[in-house]
N, C-alpha and C positions, 0 to 999 in steps of 0.2 A: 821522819814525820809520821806522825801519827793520824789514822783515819779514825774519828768517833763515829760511834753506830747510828745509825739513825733514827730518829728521834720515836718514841711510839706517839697515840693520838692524843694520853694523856699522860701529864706525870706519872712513874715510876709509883702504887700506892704503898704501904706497910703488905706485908701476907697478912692472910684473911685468915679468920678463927676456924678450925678443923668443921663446926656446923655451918660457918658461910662458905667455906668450899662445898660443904654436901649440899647445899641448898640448892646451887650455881647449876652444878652438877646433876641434882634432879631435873633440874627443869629441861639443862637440855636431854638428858636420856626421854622424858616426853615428847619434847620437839626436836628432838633429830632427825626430823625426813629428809629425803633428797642422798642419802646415799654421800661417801667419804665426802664430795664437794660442799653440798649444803652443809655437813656435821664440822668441818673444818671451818666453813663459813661462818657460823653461829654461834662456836668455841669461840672464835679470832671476835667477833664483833663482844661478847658479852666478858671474856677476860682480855684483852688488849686495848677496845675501843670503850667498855663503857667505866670497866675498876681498875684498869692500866695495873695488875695482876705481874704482868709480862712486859718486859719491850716486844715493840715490832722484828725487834734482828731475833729475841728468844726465842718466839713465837715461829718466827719462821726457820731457825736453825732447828728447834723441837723435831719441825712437822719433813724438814729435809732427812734428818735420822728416821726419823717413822717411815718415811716411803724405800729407805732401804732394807727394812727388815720383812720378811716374812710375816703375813697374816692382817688383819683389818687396820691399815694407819689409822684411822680416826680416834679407835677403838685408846690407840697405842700412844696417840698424843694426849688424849685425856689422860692416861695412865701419868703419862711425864707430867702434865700442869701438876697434876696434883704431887705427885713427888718432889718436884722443884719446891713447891711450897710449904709442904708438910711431912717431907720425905718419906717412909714406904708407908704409912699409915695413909697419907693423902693419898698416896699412887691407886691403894686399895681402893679408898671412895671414892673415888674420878670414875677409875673401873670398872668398878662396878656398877655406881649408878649410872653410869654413859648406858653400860646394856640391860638391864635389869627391865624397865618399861617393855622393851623390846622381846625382849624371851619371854616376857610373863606373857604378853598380848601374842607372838606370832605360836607358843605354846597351847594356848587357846583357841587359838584359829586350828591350827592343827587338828585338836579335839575334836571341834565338831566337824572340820576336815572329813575326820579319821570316822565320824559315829554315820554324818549324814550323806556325804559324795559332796554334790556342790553345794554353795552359799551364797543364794543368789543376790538378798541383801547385802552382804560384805562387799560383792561383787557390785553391787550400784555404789554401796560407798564409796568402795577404793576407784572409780570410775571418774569422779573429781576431785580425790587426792592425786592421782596419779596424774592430772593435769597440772595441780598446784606446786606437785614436785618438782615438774617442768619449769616452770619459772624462777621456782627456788634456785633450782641446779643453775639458773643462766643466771639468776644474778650472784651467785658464787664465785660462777666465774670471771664475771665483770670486776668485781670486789677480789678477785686475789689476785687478776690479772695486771690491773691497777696498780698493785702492789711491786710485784716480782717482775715485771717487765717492761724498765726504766731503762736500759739500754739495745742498742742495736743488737748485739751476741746474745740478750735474753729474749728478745722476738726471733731471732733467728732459728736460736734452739727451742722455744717453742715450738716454731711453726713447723721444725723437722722433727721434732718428736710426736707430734701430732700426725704428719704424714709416713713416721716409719712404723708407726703400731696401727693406724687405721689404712692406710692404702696396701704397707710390706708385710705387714705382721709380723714383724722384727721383736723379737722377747723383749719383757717391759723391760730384766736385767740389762739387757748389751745396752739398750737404750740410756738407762742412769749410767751406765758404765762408763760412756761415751761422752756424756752431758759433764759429766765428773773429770775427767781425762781434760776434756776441753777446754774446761771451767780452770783448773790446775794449770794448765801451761799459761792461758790467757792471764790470768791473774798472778802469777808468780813473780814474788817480791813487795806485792801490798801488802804491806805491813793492815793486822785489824783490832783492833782495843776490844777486851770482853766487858759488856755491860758493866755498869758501874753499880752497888750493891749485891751482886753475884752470890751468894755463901758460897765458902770451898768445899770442897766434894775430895776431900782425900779418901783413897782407897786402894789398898795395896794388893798385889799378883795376891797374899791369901785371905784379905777378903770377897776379892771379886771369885776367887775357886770356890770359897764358903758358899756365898748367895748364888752362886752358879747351880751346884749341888742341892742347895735348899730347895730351889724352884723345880729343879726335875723334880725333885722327890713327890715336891707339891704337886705337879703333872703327873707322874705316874700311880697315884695314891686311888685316885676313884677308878677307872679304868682297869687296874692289877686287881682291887677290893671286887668290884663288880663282875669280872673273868672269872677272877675263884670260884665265886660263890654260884654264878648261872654257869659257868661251863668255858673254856678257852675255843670253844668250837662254835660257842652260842653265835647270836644276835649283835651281843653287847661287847661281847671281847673282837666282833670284827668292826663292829662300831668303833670302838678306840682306836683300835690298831690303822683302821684308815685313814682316820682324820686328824690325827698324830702327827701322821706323817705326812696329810695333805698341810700341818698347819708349818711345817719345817720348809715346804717348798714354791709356796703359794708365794711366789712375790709378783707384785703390782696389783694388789687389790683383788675385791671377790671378781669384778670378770675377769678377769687373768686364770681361775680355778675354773669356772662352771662350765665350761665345755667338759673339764676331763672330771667333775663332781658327776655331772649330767650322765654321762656316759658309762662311767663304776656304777651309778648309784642303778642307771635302768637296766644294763647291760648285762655287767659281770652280779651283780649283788640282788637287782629283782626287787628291792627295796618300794618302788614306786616305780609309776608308767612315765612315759616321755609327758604326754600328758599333762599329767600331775605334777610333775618337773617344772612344765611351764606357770602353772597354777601357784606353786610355791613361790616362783621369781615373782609373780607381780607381786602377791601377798608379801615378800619381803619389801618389795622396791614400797612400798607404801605404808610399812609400819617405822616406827622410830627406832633406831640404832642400826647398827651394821649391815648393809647389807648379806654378809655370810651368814646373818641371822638362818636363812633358806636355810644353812648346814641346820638347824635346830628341827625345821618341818619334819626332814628327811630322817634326822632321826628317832621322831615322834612317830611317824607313818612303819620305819623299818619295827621298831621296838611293838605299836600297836598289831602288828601283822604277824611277826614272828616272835611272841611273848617267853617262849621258851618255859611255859606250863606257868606263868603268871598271868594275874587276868591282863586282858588287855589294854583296857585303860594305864594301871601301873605299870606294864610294859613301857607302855607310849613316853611313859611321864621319866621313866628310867632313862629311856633310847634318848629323849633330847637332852635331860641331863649329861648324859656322857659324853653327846655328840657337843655342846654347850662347854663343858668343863676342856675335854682335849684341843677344842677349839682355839679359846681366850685365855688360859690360864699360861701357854706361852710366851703371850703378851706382857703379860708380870716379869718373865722371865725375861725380857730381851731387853726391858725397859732399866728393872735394876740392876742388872750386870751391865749394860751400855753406858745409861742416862750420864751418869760421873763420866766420862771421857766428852759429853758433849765439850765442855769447856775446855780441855786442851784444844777441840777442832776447831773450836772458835777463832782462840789464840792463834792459828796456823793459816801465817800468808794464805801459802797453796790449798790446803784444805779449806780454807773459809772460802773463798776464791770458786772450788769446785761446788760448796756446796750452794751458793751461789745462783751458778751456774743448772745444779739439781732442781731449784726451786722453780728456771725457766722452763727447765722441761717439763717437771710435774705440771705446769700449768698446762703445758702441750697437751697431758695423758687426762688432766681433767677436761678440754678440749674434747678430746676423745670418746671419753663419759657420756660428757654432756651430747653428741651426735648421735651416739648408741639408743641414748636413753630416749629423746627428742622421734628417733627413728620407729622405736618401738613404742611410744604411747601413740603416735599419732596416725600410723600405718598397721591394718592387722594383719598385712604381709611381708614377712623383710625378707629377703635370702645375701646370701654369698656370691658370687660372682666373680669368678676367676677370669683374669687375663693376662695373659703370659705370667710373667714374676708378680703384679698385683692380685689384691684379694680384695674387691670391691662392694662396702654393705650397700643393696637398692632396693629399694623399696618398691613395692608394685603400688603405683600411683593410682590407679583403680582402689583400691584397700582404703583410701584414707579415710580415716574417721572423722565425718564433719563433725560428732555431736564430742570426739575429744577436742577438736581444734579451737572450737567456740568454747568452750570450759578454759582452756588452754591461754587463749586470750583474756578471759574475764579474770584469771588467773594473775596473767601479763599488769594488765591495769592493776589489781590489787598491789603487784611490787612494787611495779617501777615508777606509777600515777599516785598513787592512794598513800606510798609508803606505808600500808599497814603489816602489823607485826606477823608472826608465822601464826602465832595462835586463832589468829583473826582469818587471815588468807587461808590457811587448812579446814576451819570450820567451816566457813564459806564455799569453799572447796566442795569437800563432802557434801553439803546439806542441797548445793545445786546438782550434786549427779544421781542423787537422792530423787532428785524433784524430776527431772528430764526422765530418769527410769522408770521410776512410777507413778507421777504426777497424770500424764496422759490416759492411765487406766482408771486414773477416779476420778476425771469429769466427761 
């Protein structure tokens, strides 16, 4: 017997014309806030629910492979919509415009970053984005949870992935590892039918070595270019070489990295102060696309500071290019040598089964997100707190910020009340923390 997948919100459409995927595409790299959950949420609502692009099983088999590989899923699911649909040429404009708003703007911020110290209007701005993000992230979550956790063993594994990276701190890896394992025994022998209109995706042992090859080479091209020519000892050749290799290791997302980003980047490399570290997080937590965007400040700040006899500005401008390129152009890499096997995992009892099963836990890890995040906009005190085998985040209740909580609220209503759209709830957002900052000083 056969199981059909289930059904998406709307008919299955035709693929869309290479310009109405870029269109799709820019708009969310503009409105991408809220970090992988909102960007995941916003993809899923505008290609699943509103142009049925994708079925719901695509859509969420896509975003199960993305959370197992290395480096920004969001970033890496937009890569696959567009591949699926326009194969590597979509892959590229998904891609790209997913991060492109994002680096040009946290680029800029940087800049003046780098010319003035602080930015204390940014700083009012992002003061009611960072509240709006809050309610994005929750209804993200409400909206995938929804989704992905329809059975007893999917709340289950939620709820323990949830508590094995926020109370244990159990690596996100062992955690899918286990979620997958689990997922595989429990489901083993359901049979699962792949979407019906599929294209085949043949690809044999020497194409996938070709595109394998291709992509390094593509990764290694600016980074090798840029060492020659300023020096293997510079700025820029340890810029690559860092984030190369943070981008092969990174798995479960940018907080899964910024402890040990934070720590290279003030510690060992000098690059920027703790500080400034923090400054970078919110600036990223509040511009559109990836989170990891932060990787682009740091290496806008390292490049402007140690220019290595070029002015500093095109230092700056150098440092987040490279730190940008060794970044996301992996993501190319793991998408087109993988994305073609999605479809056998489909096919596969046990594997369909596990991945399933991934999709309950990733809701856990976004859980997770979502309290991290929640913790830190609305407390300007969090620490750590160890007790025995746990690792406890609390927040010093004295800290709380009534004037983010009220934004945060007002925020609330624009979702969940008002149903109004992201562009409407972020402008609003901003223009009220805009007002609260320095509305009081001009009457």
């Amino acid at each position: 017997m056969t199981v059909a997948a289930p059904p998406s919100a709307v008919p299955l459409a035709p693929p869309p014309t290479l310009g109405a995927l870029a269109g799709v595409f820019a708009r969310v790299g503009l409105l991408g806030f809220g970090g992988p959950a909102g960007q995941i949420a916003l993809m899923h609502r505008m290609i699943v629910d509103e142009r049925g692009w994708l079925t719901e099983r695509r859509y969420l088999a896509a975003l199960n492979y993305c959370m197992l590989l290395p480096g920004p899923e969001a970033q890496q699911l937009a890569t696959y919509v567009g591949w699926h649909l326009h194969g590597v040429r979509g892959g590229l404009v998904a891609g790209t415009l997913f991060l492109l708003p994002g680096f040009v703007l946290i680029t800029a911020i940087a800049a003046v970053y780098a010319a003035v110290g602080e930015t204390p209007l940014v700083e009012a701005l992002f003061l009611g984005l960072k509240a709006a993000v809050l309610a994005i992230v929750v209804e993200a979550l409400i909206r995938i949870g929804r989704r992905a956790l329809t059975t007893r063993l999917a709340l289950g594994l939620a709820a323990a992935a949830f508590l094995a990276i926020f109370v244990f701190r159990i690596p996100f890896p062992l955690v899918i590892l286990a979620a997958a394992l689990i997922g595989a025994v429990a489901g083993r022998g359901t049979p699962r039918a792949l979407d019906t209109g599929d294209p085949p995706r043949p690809r044999g042992a020497a194409g996938t070595v070709a595109t394998a090859a291709t992509w390094i080479a593509v990764w290694a091209f600016l980074p090798v270019l840029v060492a020659l020519v300023t020096g293997l000892d510079g700025t820029f050749a340890r810029l690559g070489a860092f984030f190369s290799s943070l981008a092969v290791v990174t798995f479960g997302g940018a907080y899964a990295a910024l402890a040990y980003v934070a720590q290279a980047a003030v510690e060992t490399y000098g690059w920027l102060t703790a500080p400034e570290m923090l400054d970078a997080l919110a600036m990223a937590e509040t511009t559109p696309g990836p989170l990891v965007l932060v990787l682009v400040f740091i290496g806008y700040l390292a490049g402007f500071r140690e220019p290595g006899g070029l002015d500093p500005t095109v230092g700056g401008l150098l440092g987040a290019l490279v730190t940008a390129w060794v970044t996301f152009v992996p993501s190319f890499l793991w998408i087109f040598v993988g994305a073609p096997h999605v479809e056998r995992i489909l096919a596969s009892p046990r594997l369909g089964a596990a991945l399933s099963a991934v999709t309950a836990a990733v809701t856990g890890v976004i859980l997770n997100l979502t309290v991290w995040f929640t913790l830190n906009v609305l407390f300007t005190r969090v620490e750590t707190v160890a007790v025995g085998p746990l690792a406890l985040t609390v927040p010093d209740p004295a800290s709380l910020d009534v004037t983010a909580l009220g934004l945060a609220l007002v925020a609330a209503v624009l979702v969940f009340q008002v149903k109004a759209g992201l562009a409407v709830t972020l402008g609003a957002s901003a223009a009220l923390g805009l007002l609260v900052t320095y509305g009081p000083k001009l009457f």
